[in-house]
C-alpha positions as CSV (number, residue, x, y, z in Angstrom):
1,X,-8.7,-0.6,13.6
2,X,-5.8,-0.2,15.6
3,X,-5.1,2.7,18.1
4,X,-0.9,3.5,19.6
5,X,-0.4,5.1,22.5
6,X,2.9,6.5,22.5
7,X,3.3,6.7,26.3
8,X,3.2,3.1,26.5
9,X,4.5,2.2,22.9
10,X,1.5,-0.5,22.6
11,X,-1.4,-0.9,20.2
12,X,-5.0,-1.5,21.2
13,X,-7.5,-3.5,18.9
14,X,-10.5,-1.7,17.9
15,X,-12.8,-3.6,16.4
16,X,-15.2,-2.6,13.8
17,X,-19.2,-2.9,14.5
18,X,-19.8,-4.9,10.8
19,X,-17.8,-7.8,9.3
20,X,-16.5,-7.0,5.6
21,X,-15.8,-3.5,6.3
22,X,-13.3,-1.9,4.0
23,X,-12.2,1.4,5.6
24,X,-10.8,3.3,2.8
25,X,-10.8,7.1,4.6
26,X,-10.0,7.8,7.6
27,X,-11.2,11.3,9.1
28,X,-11.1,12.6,12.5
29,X,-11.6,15.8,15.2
30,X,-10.7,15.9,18.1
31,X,-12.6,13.5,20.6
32,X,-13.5,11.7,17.0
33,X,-12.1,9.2,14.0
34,X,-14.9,8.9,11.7
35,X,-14.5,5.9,8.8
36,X,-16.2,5.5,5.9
37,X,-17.2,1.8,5.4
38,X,-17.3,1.1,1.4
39,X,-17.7,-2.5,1.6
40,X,-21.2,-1.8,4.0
41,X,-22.5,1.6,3.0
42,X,-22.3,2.7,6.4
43,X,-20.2,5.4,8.3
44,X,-18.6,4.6,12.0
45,X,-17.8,7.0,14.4
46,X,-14.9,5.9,17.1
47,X,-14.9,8.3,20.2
48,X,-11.6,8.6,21.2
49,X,-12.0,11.5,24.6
């Protein structure tokens, strides 16, 4: 997962909590991206506030 910030025109490295995760939505709110992990079943949350 990858997070710009526009300010400083750089990306940060996020890296998901399980290997062979295939994010295929990506939903968010503010203060939150959640993904849905179909390659593990599972659902992170990413708090971004």
């Amino acid at each position: 997962m990858l997070r710009f910030d526009p300010a400083s025109e750089k990306f940060e490295v996020i890296p998901l909590p399980r290997a062979n995760a295939a994010v295929r939505q990506i939903l968010g709110r503010p203060g939150k991206v959640w993904l849905a992990e179909s390659g593990t079943g599972f659902v992170t949350v990413i708090r971004t506030g």
